[in-house]
N, C-alpha and C positions, 0 to 999 in steps of 0.2 A: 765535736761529734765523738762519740764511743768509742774506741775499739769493737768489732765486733768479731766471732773467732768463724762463723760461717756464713759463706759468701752463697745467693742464691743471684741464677740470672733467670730474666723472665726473656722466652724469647718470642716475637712477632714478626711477622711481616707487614710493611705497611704500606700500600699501593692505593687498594680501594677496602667496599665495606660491603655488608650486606643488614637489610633491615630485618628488623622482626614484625611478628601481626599488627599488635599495639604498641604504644607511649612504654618506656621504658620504667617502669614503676613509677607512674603519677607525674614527673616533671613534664610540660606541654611543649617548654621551650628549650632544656636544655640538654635532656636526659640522650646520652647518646650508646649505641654498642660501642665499643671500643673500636679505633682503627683510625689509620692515615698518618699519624704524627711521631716522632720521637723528639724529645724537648729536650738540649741542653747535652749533647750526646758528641760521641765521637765514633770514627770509622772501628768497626770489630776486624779484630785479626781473621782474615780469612781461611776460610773450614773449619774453626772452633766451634760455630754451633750448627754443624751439617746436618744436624736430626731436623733444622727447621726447615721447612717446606711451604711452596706456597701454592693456593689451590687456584688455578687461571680457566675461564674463561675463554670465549675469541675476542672477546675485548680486553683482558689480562688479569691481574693479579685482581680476587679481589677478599681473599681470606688465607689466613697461616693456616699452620698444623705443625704437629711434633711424630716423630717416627719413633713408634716403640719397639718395631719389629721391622723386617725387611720388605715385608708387603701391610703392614698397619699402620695406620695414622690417627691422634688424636687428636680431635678437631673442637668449636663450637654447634653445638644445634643448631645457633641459630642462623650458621651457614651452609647448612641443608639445603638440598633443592637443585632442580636445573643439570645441564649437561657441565662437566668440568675436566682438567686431568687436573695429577699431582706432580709439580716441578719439584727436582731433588736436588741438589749437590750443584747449587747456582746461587754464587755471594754478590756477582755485580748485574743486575736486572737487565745491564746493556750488550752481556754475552750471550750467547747461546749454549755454553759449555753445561753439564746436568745432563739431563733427561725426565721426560714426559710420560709421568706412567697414566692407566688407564684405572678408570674405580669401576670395579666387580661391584660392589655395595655400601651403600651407606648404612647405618645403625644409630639412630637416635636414643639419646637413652629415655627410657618409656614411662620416664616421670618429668620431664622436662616439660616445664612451664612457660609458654611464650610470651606471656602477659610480666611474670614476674624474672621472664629468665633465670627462674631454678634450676639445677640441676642442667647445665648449659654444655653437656657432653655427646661427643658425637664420635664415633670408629667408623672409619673408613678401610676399607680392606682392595687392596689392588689387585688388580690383573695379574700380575706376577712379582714377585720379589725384586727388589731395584738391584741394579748391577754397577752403579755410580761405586769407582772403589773411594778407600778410605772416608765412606758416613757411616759417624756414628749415629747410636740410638739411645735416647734414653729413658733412664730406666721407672718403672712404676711400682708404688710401695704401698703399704698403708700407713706410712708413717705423718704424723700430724706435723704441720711447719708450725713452732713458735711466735711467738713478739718481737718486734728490730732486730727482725733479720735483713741485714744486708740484700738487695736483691740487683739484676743488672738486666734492664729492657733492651731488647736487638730487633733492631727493624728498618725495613725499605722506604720506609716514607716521608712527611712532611716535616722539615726542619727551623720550621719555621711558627710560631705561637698564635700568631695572629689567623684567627679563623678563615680569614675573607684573601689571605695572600698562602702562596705553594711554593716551597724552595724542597724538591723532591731531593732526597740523596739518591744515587745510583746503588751503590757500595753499602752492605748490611753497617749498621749506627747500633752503637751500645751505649746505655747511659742507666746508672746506681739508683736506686731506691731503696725504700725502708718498709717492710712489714708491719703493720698497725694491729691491735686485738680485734674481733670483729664490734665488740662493746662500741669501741672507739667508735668505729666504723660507722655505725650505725647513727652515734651523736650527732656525723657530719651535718651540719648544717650552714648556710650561710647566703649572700648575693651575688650570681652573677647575671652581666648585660642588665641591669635594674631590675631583675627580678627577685626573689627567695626561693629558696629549692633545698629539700637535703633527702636524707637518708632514712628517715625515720622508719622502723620496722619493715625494712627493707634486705637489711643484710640477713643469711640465710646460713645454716652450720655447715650448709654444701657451698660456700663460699670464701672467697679469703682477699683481704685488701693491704695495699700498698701505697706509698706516698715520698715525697721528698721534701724537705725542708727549705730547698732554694729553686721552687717552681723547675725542678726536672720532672718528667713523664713520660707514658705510653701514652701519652693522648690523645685516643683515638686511634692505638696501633695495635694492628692489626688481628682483629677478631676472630680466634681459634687457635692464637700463637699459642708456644709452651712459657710457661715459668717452669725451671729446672735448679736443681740445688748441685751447688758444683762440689766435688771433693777431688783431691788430689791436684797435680799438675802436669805439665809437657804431653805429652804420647799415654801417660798413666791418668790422665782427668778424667772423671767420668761424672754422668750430671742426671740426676733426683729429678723425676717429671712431678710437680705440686702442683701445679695449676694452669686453667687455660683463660686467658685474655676475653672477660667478656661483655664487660658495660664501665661507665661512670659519666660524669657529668663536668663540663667542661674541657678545658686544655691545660693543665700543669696548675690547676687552682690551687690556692689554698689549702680552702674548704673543704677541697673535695678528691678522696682520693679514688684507686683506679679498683676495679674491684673483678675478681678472677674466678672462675669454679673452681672449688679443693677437690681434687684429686682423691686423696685419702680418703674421704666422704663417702664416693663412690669405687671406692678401687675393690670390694667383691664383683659389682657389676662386670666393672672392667676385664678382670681377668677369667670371670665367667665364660663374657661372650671372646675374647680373647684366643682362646683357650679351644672354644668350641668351633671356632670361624678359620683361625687363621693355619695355613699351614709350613708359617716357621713360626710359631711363639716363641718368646725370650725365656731364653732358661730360669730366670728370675723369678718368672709367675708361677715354678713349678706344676704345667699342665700335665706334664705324664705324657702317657701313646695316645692321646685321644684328640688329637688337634684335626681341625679340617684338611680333608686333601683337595690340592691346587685344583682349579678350573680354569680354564685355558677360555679365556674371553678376546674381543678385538678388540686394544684399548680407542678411548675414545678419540675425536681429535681435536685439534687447537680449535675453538668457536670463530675464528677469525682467518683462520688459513687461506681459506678463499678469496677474502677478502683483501689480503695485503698489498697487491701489484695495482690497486684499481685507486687511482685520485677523486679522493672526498671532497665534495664544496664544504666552506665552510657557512657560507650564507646560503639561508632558505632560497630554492628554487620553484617551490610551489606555496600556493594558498589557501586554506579554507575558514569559510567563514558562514555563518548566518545572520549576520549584524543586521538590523531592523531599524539601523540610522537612526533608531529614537533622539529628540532632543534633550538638551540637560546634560549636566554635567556629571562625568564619572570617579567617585573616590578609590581610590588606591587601596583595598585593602591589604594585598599581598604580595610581596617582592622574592623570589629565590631564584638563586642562578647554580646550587646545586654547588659551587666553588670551595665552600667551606665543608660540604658534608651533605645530609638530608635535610638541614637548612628547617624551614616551616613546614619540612614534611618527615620530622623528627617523629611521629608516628607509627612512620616506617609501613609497611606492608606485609605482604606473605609473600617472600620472595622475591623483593623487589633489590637491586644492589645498585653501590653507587663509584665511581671511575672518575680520577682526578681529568682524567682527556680521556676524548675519544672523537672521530669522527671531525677531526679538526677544532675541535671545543672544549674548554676546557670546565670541567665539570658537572657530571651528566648523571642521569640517575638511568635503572635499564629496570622496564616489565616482560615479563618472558611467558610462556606459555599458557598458564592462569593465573602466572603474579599481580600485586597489585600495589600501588601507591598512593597513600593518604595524607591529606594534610593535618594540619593542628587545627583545630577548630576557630573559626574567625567571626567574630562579632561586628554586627549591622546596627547603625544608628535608624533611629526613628524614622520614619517615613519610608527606608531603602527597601525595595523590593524589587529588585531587575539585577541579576549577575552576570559577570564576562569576564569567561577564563581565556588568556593569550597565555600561547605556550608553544615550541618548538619543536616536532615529532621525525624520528629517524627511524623508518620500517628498515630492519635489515633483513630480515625474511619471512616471507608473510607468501601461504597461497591462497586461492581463490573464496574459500572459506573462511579464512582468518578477521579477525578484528580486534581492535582497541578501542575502548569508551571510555568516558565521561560519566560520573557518577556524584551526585550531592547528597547530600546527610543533614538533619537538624542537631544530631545527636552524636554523630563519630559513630557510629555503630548500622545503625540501620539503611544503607546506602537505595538508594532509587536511579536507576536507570535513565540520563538526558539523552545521549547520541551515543552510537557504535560510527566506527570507518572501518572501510577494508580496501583491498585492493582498488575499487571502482570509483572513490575518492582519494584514495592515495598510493603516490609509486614506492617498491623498492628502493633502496639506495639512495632518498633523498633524502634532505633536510626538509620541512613541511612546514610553515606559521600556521596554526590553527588560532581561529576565533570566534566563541560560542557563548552566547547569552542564553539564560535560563531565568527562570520565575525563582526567588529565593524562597526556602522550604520554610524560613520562619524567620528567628530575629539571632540567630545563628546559623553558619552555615559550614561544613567542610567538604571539600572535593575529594574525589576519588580514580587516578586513571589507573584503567584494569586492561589487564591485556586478554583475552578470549581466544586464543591458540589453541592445538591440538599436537601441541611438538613439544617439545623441550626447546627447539631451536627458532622456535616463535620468538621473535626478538621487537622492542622499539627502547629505541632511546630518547627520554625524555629534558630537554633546557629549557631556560629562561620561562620562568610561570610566572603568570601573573593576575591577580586576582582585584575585578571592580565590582562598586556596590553602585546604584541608583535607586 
């Protein structure tokens, strides 16, 4: 391998993930946002990269972020949405040491593309300026990162390559990669799980990828992290924000590298609203006297707070069903248990995220106030015309009002309406087996579970799906 004279780290957090609308440019089966995994890594020196941050839920991590300023965070778009705070100045997941700030605002950047995840930037601006001593921040430039550059991934998450198995680290993990051109980038082509899938006219100027030569990766870590360019050392290192962690395909493949939004691309945006919003901007973006003054909000709280003292079954305690006992036998078209990731529901939704555990289960996906969860489109052999979705639902807070449906599609696109539940079919705080037959729309079909809230804290947790044909 090279010498190389500058060292870039890419930093993430990796716990959980959050989906976007649609399929991640074109791939049905493998295309994923980034997040969960670090490949081939070792434990990070603790408080080295304190700018990274993670954004949690009441069910917990399920997106990074990078701190450019004391109340700023650069995030992904496509982890917009929903109630959250920002964890700060916390290297091992299983302390409580840090602090929990509250978010004033989100700001997507207003060319972001959900379909293609262009432009995959998001500023978050807090309740007030963190108080965590000794974090740093880092800094943002317009400066363009080159070709093999050195880079080094940090993150909470799965340690482990195999999709279908979790070896969580506790302890932030750092592991090296290599900048590629985006030319490269875009050549990617190749197999994986017997499919063919690449990159083709996909890589975008507001974007930038990275790779490793002996199957090291981010993959799948954690979606909105920073990639930062480090200079200097000890007490004097100071670290270049370039990019944020935002798609690719696969786990530490080959073929397929990790692919991030460039910074640089967008950095007038950046320091535009910056500038305009924040009221301690970095000396760096030279804003002048005209930065926003603080607003004094109540930060938000833990989504789970509540929740913690109270013992979760782990086995369904309730049932629903409309099974019509028909005869004849039922084909198997779709298996996810949500363990590896978004699984067959790699489609993803509009605010839908996904939790290695939760509720006693290990790997769950969550709809929240109008989010929604779509599958990959699944094909029906000849004669099949009768569906039955079984699936595993956890209301954690739903009133009278509220509901979660079931939705079919011929087309991935145009969704139809089969059944709503709400409170008078299902409790609170349980695990629920649901099982529902529908008339298939045609000789394809995909599902859709959508949550119909009125909250932000409109929650259901969704396991085990499963999809028959007759």
């Amino acid at each position: 391998m090279n010498q190389r004279s500058t060292t870039l780290i890419i930093v993430l957090s990796t716990l959980a993930a959050v989906a976007t609308g649609k399929t991640i440019r074109g791939g049905e089966h493998h295309r994923e946002l980034q997040r969960n995994r670090i490949i081939g890594g070792s434990e990070a020196q603790e408080d080295r990269y304190s700018f990274a941050v993670s954004l949690q839920d009441r069910i917990g991590h399920f997106c990074g972020g990078t701190l450019i300023s004391p109340d700023t965070v650069l995030s992904a778009a496509h982890c917009g949405g929903g109630g959250y705070d920002i964890v700060v100045g916390r290297h091992d997941h299983g302390d409580r040491d840090g602090e929990a700030m509250g978010v004033k605002k989100e700001l997507k950047h207003p060319d972001y593309e959900s379909d293609t995840t262009n432009n995959d930037f998001m500023l978050i601006f807090l309740d007030e300026p963190v108080s965590v001593d000794n974090v740093k921040f880092a800094s943002v430039t317009d400066n363009f990162v080159g070709v093999n550059e050195a880079v080094t991934v940090v993150g909470w998450g799965d340690m482990d390559i195999d999709l279908d198995e979790e070896e969580l680290a506790d302890e932030l993990q750092e592991v090296e990669v290599y900048t590629i051109s985006n030319n490269e980038c875009d050549d990617s082509e190749g197999v994986i799980d017997g499919d063919r899938d690449n990159y083709h006219g996909q890589i975008t100027s507001s974007m930038l990828c990275a790779e490793h030569p002996k199957r090291k990766d981010a993959c799948q870590g954690d979606s909105g992290g920073p990639l930062v360019k480090r200079s200097g050392s000890g007490s004097g290192e100071e670290f270049e924000l370039v990019g944020v962690v935002s798609w690719g395909v696969g786990c530490a493949h080959d073929d397929f590298p990790g692919v991030y939004a460039r910074v640089s691309a967008e950095y007038r945006w950046i320091k535009e609203e910056v500038c305009k919003r924040s009221s301690h901007p970095p000396a760096s973006l030279g804003c002048g006297g005209g930065s926003a003054a603080q607003t004094a909000n109540p930060p938000q709280n833990d989504l789970f707070e509540a929740d913690d003292s109270e013992p979760e079954p782990s086995a369904a305690s309730m049932f629903l069903s409309n099974s019509s006992g028909s005869s004849g036998s039922w084909r198997t078209v779709m298996n996810e248990d949500f363990r590896g990731g978004f699984g067959k529901f790699r489609t993803g939704g509009n605010g839908s995220k996904h939790y290695p555990s939760a509720k006693d289960r290990s790997g769950v996906a969550l709809i929240e106030n109008t989010s929604t969860l779509s599958s990959n489109a699944m094909s029906l052999n000849s004669g099949e015309s009768r569906i039955r979705v079984d699936f595993s639902a956890y209301v954690v807070v739903f009133e009278e009002d509220d509901e979660f449906c079931l939705d079919s599609s011929s087309d991935g696109s145009n969704y139809s309406e089969e059944v709503c539940w709400s409170l008078s079919d299902i409790d609170n705080k349980n695990w629920t087996n649901v099982s529902w037959e529908f008339d298939a729309p045609s000789s394809s079909v995909s599902i859709r579970l959508r949550c119909a809230g009125n909250h932000k804290h409109d929650d259901v947790l969704i396991d085990e799906v499963q999809v028959r044909a007759q």
